[in-house]
C-alpha positions in Angstrom: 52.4 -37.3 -41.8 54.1 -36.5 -45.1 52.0 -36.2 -48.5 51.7 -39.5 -50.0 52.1 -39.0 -53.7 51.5 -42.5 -55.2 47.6 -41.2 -55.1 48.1 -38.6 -57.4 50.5 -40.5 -59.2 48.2 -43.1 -59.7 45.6 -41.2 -61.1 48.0 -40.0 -63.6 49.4 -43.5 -64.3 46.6 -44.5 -65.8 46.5 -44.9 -70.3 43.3 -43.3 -70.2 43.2 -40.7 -68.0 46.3 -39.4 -68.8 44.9 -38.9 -72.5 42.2 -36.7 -70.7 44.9 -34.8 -68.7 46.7 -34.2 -71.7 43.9 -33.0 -73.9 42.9 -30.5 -71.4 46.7 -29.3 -71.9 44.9 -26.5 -74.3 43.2 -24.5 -72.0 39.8 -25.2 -72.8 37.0 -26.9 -71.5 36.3 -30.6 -72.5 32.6 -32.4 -72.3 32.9 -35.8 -70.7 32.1 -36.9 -74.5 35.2 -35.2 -75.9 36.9 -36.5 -73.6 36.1 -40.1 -74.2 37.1 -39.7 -78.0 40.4 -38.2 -76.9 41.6 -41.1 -74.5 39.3 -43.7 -76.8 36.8 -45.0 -74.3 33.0 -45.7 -74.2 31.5 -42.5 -72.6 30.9 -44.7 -69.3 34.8 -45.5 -68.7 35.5 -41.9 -69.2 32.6 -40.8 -66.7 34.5 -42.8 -64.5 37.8 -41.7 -65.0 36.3 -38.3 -64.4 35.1 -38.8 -60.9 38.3 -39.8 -59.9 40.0 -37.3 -61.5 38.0 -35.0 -60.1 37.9 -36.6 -56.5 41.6 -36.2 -56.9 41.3 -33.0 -57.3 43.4 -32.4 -60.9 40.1 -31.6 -62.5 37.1 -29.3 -62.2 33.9 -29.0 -63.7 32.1 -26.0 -64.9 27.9 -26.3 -65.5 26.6 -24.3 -68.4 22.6 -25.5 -69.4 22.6 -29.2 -69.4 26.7 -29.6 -70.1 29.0 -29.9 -68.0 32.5 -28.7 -69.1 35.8 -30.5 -67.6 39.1 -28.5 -67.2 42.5 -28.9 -66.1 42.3 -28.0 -61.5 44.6 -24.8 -62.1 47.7 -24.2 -64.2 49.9 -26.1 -60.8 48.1 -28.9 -62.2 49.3 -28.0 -66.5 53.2 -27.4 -64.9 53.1 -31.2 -63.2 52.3 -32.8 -66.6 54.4 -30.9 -68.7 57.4 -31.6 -66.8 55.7 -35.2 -66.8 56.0 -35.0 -70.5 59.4 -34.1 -70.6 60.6 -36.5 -68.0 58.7 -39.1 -70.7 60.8 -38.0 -73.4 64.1 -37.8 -71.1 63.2 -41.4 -70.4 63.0 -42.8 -73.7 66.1 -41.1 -75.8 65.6 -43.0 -79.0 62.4 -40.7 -79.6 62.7 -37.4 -80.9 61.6 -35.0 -78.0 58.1 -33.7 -78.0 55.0 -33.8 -80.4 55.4 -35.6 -83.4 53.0 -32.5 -85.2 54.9 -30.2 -86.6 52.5 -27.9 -85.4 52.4 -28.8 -82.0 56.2 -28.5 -81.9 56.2 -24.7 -83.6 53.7 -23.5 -81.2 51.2 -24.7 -78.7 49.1 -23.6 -75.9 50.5 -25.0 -72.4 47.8 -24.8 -70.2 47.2 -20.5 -70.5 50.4 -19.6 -72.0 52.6 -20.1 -75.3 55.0 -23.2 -75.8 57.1 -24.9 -78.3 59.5 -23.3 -80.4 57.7 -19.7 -80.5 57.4 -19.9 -76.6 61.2 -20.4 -76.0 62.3 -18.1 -79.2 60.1 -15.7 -77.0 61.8 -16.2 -73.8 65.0 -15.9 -75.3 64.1 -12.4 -77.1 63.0 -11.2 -73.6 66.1 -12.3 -71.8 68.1 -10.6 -74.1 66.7 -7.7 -74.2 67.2 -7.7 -70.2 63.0 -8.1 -69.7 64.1 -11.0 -68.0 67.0 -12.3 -65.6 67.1 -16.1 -66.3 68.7 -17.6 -63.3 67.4 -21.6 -65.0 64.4 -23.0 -62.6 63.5 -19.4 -61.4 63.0 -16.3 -63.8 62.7 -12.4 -62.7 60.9 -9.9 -64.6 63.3 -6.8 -64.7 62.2 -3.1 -64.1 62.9 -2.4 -67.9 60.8 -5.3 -68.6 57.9 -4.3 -66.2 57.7 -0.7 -68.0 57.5 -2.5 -71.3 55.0 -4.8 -71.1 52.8 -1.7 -69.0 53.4 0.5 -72.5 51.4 -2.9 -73.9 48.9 -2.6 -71.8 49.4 -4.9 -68.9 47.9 -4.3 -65.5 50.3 -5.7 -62.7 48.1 -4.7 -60.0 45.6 -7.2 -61.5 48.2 -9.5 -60.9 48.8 -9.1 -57.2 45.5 -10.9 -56.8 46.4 -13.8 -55.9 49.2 -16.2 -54.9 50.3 -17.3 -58.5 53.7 -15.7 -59.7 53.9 -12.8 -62.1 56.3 -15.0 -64.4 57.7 -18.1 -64.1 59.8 -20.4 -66.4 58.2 -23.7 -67.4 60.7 -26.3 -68.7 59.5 -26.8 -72.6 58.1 -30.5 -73.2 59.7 -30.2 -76.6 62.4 -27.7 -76.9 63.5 -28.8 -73.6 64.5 -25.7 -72.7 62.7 -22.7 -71.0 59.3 -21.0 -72.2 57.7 -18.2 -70.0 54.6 -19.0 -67.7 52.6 -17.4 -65.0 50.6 -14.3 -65.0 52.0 -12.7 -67.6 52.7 -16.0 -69.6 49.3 -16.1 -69.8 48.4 -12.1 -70.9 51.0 -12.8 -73.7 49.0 -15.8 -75.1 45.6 -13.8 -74.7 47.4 -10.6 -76.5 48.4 -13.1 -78.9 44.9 -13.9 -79.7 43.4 -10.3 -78.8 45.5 -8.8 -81.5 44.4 -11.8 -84.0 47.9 -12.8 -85.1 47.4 -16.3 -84.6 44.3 -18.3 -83.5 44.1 -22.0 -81.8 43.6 -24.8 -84.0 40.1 -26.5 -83.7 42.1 -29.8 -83.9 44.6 -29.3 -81.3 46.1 -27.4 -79.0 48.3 -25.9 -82.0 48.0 -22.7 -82.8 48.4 -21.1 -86.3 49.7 -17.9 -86.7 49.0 -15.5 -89.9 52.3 -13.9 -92.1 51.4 -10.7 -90.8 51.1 -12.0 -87.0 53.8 -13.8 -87.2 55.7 -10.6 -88.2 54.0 -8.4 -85.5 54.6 -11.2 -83.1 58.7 -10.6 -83.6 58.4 -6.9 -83.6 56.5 -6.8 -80.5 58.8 -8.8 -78.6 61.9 -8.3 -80.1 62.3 -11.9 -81.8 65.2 -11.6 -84.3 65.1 -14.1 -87.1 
């Protein structure tokens, strides 16, 4: 019997719970009371909405003292709604594509890894400088590319752990175009942060990134402006 996708489709469908997907889009970990301010719900409709969602299994929940924390199933879960998002904006053409924030549309956290103008400027960089072989749905990380990001620090054998791919490209909700994803997508974004050139808004799943990050940002991967 082949998968029958109007359940999962379903749970997405939904005003409310697609709010709560959405918010989760930042990476972090959402009380069932966030959550019901995000999708604007009484804290019982969103309890709801979270059972199914997790039933469904695009959600999990983490237990830390008497909270429980809500989070997006995996990032399989972050790549299905961002192409969502775009297919949105592809559907309604007398919008302008992606976040009406400014912020959100200069850079972003997708899930675990960067997004939005920065995220594709990124890619680009890396392409160019033959990191990367672009080939559109499917990218490669090159040899040249592997022995750079090692001389930053980057463990690949820690990344042979487990089934998701090294790096990936991840159609941008707003750009439209591609942004880098998996494994190291995601050490990028936390070297980002490591390195404190730019820091998550409080807000939003913006993030803000000092002059002086901003500069080392470019340096470090090759970003001409």
């Amino acid at each position: 019997m082949e998968p029958d996708i109007s359940t999962v489709a379903g749970l997405i469908a939904d005003s409310a719970r697609s709010k709560i997907l959405t918010a989760l889009m930042g990476g972090k970990a959402l009380t069932a009371t966030e959550l019901s301010i995000e999708a604007d719900v009484t804290p019982q409709t969103a309890s709801s909405h979270l059972a199914k969602l997790l039933e469904g299994e695009l959600l999990q929940v983490r237990k830390q003292g008497r909270h429980k924390y809500f989070q997006l199933k995996g990032p399989h879960v972050a790549a299905v709604l961002e192409q969502l998002l775009v297919l949105t904006a592809l559907s309604t053409p007398k919008t302008s594509t992606g976040p009406k924030d400014p912020r959100l549309k200069h850079a972003r956290v997708c899930y675990d890894h960067l997004a939005g103008e920065l995220g594709v400027q990124l890619y680009d960089a890396l392409v160019s400088a033959n990191m990367l072989e672009d080939f559109g749905e499917l990218t490669r990380l090159t040899e040249k590319g592997k022995t750079y990001f090692m001389s930053l620090g980057v463990d690949f054998q820690q990344f042979n752990k487990n089934s998701r791919p090294v790096c990936k490209s991840c159609l941008d909700w707003s750009e439209r175009r591609n942004h880098i994803a998996g494994h190291l997508g995601s050490w990028i974004l936390n070297y980002i942060f490591e390195q404190k050139w730019a820091k998550q808004d409080l807000d939003a799943r913006s993030i803000t990134f000092t002059s002086k990050g901003l500069k080392a940002f470019n340096s470090t991967f090759l970003i001409k402006q």
